[in-house]
N, C-alpha and C positions, 0 to 999 in steps of 0.2 A: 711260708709265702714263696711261690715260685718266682724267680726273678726274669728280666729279660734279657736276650742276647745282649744288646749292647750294652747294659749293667755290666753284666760281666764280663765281657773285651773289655771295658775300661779299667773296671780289677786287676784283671790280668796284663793289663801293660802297662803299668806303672812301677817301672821296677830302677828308674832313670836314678843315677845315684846322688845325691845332694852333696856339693863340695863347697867349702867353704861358706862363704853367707851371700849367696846370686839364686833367685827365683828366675832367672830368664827364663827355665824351660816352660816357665808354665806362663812369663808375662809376657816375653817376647812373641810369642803364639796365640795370644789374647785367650789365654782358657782360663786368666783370671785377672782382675782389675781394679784400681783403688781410687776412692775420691778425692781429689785434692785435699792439703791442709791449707788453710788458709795464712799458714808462713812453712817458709823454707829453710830446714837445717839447712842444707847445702850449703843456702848463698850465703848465711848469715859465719858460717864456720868458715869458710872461705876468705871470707872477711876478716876474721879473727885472727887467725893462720897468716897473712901477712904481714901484720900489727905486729907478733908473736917473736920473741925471741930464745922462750923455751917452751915445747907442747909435748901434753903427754896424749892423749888419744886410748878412753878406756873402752875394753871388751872389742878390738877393731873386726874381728870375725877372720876371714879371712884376709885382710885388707886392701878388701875392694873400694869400699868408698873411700879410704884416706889415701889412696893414689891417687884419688883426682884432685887432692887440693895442696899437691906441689907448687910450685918451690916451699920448704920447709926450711925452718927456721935450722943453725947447726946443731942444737939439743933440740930433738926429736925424738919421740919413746910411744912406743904403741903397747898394753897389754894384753892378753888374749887367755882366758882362763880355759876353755873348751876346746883339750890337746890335741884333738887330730887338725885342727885350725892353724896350730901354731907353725909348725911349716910350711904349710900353705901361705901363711901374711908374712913371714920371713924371705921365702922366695919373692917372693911379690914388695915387701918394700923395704927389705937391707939394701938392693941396689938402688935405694931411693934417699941413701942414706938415714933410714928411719931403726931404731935397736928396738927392736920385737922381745915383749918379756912377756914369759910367761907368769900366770895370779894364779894365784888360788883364793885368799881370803880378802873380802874388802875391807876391813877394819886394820890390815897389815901390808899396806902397797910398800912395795921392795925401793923406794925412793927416800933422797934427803927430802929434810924437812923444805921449803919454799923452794923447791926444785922450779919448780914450772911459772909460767904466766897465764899460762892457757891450761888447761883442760878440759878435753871433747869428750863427749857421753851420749851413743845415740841407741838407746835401748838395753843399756848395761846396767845393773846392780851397783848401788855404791853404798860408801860410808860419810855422811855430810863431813864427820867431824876429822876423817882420814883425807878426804879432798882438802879439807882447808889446810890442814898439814902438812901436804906436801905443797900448796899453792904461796906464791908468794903477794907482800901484803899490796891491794889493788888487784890482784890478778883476778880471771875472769873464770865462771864454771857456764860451762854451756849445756847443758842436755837437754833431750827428749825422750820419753818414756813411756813404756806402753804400759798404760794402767790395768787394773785387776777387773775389767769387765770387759776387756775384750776379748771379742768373736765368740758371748755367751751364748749365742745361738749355737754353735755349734752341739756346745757340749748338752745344749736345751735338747737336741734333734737327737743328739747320738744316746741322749739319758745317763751324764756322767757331768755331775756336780762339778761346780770349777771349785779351782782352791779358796777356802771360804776367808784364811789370815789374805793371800795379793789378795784379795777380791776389795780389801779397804784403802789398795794402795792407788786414791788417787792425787790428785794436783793441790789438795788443801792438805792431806798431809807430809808429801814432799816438802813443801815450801815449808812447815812447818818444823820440819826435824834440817833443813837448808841454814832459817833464820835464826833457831835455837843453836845452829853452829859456828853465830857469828858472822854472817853474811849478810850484806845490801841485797836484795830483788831490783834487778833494773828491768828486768819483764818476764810475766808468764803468761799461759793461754791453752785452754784443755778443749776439747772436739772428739768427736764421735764419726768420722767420717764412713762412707760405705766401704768395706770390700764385696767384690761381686764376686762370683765363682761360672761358669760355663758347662763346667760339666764336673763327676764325683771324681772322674778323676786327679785333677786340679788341686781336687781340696784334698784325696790322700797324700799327695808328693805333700801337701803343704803340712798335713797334721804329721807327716813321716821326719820333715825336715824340725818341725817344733813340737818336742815329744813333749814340751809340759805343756800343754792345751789339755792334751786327751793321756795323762798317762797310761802307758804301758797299752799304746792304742795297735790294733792289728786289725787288718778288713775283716779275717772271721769272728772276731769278736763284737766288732760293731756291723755288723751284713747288714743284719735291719735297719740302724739307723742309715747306713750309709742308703739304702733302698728307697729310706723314705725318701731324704734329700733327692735322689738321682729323679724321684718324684715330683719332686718341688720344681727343679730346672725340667723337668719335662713338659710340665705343666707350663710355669711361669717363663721357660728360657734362658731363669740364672738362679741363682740362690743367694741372697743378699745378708751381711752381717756387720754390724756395729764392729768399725776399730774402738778404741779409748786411746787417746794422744795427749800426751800434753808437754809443753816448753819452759823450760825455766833459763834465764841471764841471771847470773848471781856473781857478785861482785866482793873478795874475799875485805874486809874491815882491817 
């Protein structure tokens, strides 16, 4: 299938390198857009984080977002399992007085037992029965988590199966493997909101930057699908796809 010019200029110039965990290039410049959640990790962490007298902050990416919810408590601990990140959040919030560790397994967090009072988790992998462990007794788990049918369109369009085990990781079984570890639910809440896309390139940077969407994904490998899409937004003006979100307050027993 022959493709068109501007197909392929947007191929070709997407080559902008992803550091750390920041989509500006592509949200700052609205070439891609997300629906509200109808609640706010931010505010609600922010929240917590002053209450807080010891906080660990799991998967911080590069630590972007946990800069902005200074002043911190004087035990402060960020982990970051994905190494080229970890200097990146080290730079960014040792001078914040935050101790950046690097993970590897979640079943084994490198902490004492009821270290914390808080723990923040906003799209990380975890262990229920490893958070309570190191949480102390009342202390609070906070996360939000992207479930296993988000942005199935994409992989629908490109013709690449998403992972079929996440695929069943949503909000009824979190809280499930949460409550069998011993913990109160003081709230949760699952949602579907839109992300939109503007144009294909947009959505490369984005499936470049989250290689498990589309494993082992490359533009000549997916030309077509990506052609179709480029289609879609030609047609339609955007290209629309299901997040899967959901929030859990759990309260350690």
């Amino acid at each position: 299938m022959k493709k068109d010019k501007q197909f392929l200029d947007l191929i070709d110039n997407i080559n902008t390198e992803f550091i750390g965990w920041d989509f500006a290039y592509i949200t700052r410049t609205g070439r891609m857009d997300n629906e509200m959640l109808s609640w706010s990790y931010g505010s609600q962490a922010i929240q917590f984080m002053q209450n807080a007298k010891s906080a660990l902050d799991m998967g911080t990416g590069g630590g972007e977002f946990l800069s902005m919810l200074h002043p911190f408590p004087d035990n402060m601990y960020a982990t970051e399992g994905y190494i080229p990140n970890v200097p990146i959040a080290r730079n960014r919030l040792e001078p914040l007085g935050v101790k950046v560790v690097q993970r590897y397994e979640d079943n084994k967090l490198p902490f004492e037992s009821a270290q914390f009072d808080l723990i923040l988790n906003q799209h990380e992998s975890f262990c229920a029965k490893e958070v309570r462990r190191v949480l102390s007794e009342g202390g609070t788990f906070f996360t939000q988590q992207v479930g296993g049918l988000d942005c199935s369109r994409i992989n629908e369009c490109l013709g690449v199966p998403i992972n079929e085990q996440f695929s069943k990781w949503n909000l009824n079984k979190a809280l499930d493997e949460i409550i069998k570890s011993d913990f109160n639910i003081i709230f949760s809440k699952e949602e579907f909101p839109v992300q939109r896309f503007y144009d294909v390139g947009a959505l490369i940077y984005y499936l470049k930057a989250i290689p498990w969407q589309v494993p082992n994904f490359n533009t000549e490998k997916h030309i077509d699908g990506l052609y179709k899409i480029h289609q879609i937004i030609q047609s339609e003006g955007f290209f629309d796809v299901e997040q899967h979100r959901f929030i859990i307050q759990a309260e350690r027993k």
